[in-house]
Legacy VTK file of the C-alpha trace (Angstrom):
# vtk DataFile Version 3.0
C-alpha trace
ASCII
DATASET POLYDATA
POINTS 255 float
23.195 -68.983 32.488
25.612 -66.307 31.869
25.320 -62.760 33.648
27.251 -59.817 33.384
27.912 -56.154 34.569
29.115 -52.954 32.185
30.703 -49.906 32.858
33.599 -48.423 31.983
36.327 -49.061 34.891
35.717 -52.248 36.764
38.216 -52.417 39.058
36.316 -51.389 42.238
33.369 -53.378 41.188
32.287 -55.967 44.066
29.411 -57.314 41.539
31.385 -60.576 40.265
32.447 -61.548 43.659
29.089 -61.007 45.010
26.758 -63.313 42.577
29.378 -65.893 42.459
29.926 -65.877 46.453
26.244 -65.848 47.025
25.863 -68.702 43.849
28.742 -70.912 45.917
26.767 -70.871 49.381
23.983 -71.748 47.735
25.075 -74.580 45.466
24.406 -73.239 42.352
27.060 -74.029 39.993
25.283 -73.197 36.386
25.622 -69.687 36.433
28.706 -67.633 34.984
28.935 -63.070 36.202
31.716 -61.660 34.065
32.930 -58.050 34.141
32.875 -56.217 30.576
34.719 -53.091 30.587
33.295 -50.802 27.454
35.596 -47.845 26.602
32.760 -45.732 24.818
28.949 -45.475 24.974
29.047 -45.984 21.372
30.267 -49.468 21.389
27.545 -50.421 23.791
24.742 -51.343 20.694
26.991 -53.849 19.206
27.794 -55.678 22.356
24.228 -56.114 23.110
24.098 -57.617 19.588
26.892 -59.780 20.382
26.261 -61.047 23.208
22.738 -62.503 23.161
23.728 -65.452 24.576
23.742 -63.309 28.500
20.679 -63.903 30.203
21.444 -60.477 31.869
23.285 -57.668 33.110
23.982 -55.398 35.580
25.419 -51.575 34.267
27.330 -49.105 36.286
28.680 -45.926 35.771
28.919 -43.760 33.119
26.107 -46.304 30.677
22.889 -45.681 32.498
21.246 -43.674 30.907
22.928 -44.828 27.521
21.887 -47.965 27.985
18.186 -46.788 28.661
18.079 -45.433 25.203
19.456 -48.875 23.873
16.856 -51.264 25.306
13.526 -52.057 23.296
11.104 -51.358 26.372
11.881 -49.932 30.008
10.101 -51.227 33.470
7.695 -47.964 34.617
10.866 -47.481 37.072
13.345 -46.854 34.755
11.038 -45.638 32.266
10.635 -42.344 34.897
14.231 -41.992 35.635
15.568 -42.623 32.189
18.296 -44.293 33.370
18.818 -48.420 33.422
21.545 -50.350 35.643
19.381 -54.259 34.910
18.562 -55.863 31.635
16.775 -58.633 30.441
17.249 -60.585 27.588
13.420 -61.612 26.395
11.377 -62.576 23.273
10.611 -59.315 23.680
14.368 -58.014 23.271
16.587 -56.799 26.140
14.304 -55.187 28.938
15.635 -52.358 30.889
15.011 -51.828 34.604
16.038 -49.702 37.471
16.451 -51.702 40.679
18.964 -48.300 41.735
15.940 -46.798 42.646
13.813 -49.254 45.078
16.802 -50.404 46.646
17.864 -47.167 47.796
14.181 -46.369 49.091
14.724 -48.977 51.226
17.902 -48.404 52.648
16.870 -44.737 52.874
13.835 -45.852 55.463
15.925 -47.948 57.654
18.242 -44.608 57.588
15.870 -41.316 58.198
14.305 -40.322 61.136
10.819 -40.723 61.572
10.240 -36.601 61.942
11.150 -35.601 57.753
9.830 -32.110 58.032
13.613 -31.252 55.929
15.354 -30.908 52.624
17.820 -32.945 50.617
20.761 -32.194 48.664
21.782 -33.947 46.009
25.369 -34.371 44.739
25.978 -34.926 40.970
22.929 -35.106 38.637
23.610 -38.693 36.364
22.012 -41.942 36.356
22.688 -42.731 40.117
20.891 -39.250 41.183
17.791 -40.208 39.100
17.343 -43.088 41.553
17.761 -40.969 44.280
15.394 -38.490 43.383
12.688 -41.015 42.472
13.130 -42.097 45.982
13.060 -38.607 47.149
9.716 -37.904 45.986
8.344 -40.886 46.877
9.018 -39.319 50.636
7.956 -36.159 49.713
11.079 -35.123 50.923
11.801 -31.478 48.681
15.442 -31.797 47.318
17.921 -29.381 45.892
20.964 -31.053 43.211
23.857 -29.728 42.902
26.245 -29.765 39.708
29.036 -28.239 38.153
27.117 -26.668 35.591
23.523 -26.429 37.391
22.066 -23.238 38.976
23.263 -24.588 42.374
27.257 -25.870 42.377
29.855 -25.964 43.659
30.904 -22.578 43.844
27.720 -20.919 45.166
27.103 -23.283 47.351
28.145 -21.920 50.202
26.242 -18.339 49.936
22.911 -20.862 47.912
22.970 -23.243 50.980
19.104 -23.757 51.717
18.211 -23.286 55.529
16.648 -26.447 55.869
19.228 -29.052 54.742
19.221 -31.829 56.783
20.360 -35.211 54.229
23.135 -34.410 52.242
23.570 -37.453 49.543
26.300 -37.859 47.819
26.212 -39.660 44.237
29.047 -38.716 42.238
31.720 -41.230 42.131
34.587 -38.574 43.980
36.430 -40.488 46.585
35.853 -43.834 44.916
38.567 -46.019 45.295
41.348 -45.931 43.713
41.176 -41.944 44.207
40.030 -42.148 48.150
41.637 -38.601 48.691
39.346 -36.894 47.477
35.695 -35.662 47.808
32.683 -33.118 46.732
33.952 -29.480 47.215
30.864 -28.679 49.998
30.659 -26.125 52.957
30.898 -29.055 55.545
30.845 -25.879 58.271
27.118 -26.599 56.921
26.409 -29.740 58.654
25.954 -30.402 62.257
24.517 -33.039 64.541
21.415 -32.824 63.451
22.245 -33.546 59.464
22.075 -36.720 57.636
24.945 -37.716 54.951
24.424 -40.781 52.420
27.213 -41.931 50.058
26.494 -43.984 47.473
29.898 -45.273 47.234
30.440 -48.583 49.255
34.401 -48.740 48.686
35.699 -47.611 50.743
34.030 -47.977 53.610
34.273 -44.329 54.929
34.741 -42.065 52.116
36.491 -38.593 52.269
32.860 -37.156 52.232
31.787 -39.748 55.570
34.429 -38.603 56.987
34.186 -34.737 56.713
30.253 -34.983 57.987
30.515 -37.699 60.672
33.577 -35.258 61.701
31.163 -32.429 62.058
28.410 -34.407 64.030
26.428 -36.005 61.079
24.955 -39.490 60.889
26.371 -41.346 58.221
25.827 -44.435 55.338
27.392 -46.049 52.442
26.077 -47.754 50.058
26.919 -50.847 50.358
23.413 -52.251 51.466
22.058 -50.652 48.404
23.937 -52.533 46.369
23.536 -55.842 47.799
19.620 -54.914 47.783
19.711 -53.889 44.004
21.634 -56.701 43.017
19.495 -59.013 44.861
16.502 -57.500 43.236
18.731 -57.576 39.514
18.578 -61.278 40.434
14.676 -61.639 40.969
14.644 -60.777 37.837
16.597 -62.884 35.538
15.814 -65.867 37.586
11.971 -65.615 39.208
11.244 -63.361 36.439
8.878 -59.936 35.754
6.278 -61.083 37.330
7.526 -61.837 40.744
9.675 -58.579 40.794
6.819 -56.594 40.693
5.501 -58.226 43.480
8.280 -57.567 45.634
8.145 -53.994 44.512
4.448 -53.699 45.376
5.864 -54.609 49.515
8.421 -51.608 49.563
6.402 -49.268 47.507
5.208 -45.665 49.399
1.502 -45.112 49.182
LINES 1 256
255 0 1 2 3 4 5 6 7 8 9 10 11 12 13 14 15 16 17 18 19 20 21 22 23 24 25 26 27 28 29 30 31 32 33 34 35 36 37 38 39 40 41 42 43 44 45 46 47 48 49 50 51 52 53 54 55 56 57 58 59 60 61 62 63 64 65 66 67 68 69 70 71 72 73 74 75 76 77 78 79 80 81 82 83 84 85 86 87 88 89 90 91 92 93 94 95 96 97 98 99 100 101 102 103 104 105 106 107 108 109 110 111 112 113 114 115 116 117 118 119 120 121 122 123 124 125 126 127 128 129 130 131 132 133 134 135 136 137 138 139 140 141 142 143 144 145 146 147 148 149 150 151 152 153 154 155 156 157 158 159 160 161 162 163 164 165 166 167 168 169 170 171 172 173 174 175 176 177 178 179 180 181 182 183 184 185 186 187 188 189 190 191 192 193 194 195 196 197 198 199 200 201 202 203 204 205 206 207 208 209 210 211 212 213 214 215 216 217 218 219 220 221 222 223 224 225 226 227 228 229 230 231 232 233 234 235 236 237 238 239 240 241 242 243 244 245 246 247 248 249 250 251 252 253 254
């Protein structure tokens, strides 16, 4: 069975070494993860069309939310969050889902403090931020985003910053590697020991943006569980199927 991930720049993906490190230990040796780098959003149709011998595939950054408006149906997940990073190749045509989503629920759980009478910001506002908002509400936890662009950036930050910020969440992709010198213009005067900072990068370890916030007392966490945790769940799906998935789903799911 072949499997594959898209996005546009590959080379800090750890999605090909996962499956096939994970296939290895467990003796699997009839599945194939490639990496398919796609230079525009516009060529995306035709390699769907192309390549209908995948069973599946993962997508990253920037195709989200172009690939949601590809697929022929979308899970109720990704169907909210209009934004896709699993597909499924069916009878049915490819499938779209949003594993982003539960998996960083989960990881966000393990992560908060029991006490969540705070507020959230969110960094960036593309397919990745979707998933965390989804979570967000499902918390009830009220949220703020910021954006370049958005009534709340970068630039009025500072003077805009809402008194009860406690999780700050990065997920734009600044300080990804190669480019770890660099991170999301915030007040970090802002945070104390009493804040929360998430980062949905995994690579490296401690991004600039950790670093400022643990610096200024903040707990901090990557996001390198959530991607083990989506992929895992990516994987429910091509192999155990819809079906099961859901089931899963229905054991992490808030009331």
């Amino acid at each position: 069975m072949k499997f594959g991930l898209l996005g546009k720049t590959l080379n800090h993906s750890f999605s090909k070494r996962y499956f096939e490190n994970k296939w290895k230990a467990a003796g699997i040796q009839d599945r194939q993860y490639e990496l398919y780098e796609i230079a525009l959003a516009g060529e995306l149709k035709k390699f769907l069309d192309d390549h209908g011998d995948h069973r599946g595939f993962n997508v990253t950054i920037p195709y989200k939310q172009d690939v949601a408006a590809l697929v022929d149906r979308l899970d109720p997940i990704a169907q909210e969050i209009k934004a896709v990073n699993c597909i499924l190749r069916s009878e049915r045509g490819w499938l779209g889902f949003n594993t982003d989503a539960p998996a960083f629920l989960m990881t966000l759980l393990d992560f908060l403090p029991a006490e969540r009478d705070f507020e959230a910001l969110v960094l960036g506002s593309g397919g990745a931020a979707a998933a965390v908002r989804w979570a967000l509400q499902r918390l009830a936890i009220p949220y703020r985003t910021v954006s370049r662009g958005g009534p709340l950036n970068y630039r009025n930050l500072d003077r805009s910053w809402p008194d009860r910020t406690r999780l700050v969440i990065n997920t734009s992709p600044l300080g990804q590697y190669p480019e770890i010198g660099i991170w999301p213009d915030i007040p970090y005067g802002r945070l104390n020991e009493g804040c929360l900072a998430y980062d949905l990068i995994y690579n490296p370890e401690k991004t600039g943006f950790l670093r400022k916030a643990e610096e200024r007392g903040a707990r901090i966490h990557n996001g390198l569980r959530m991607l083990q945790i989506q992929a895992d769940l990516s994987e429910l799906i091509w192999i155990e199927g819809i079906k099961v998935y859901e089931e899963q789903l229905s054991k992490i799911m808030i009331p």
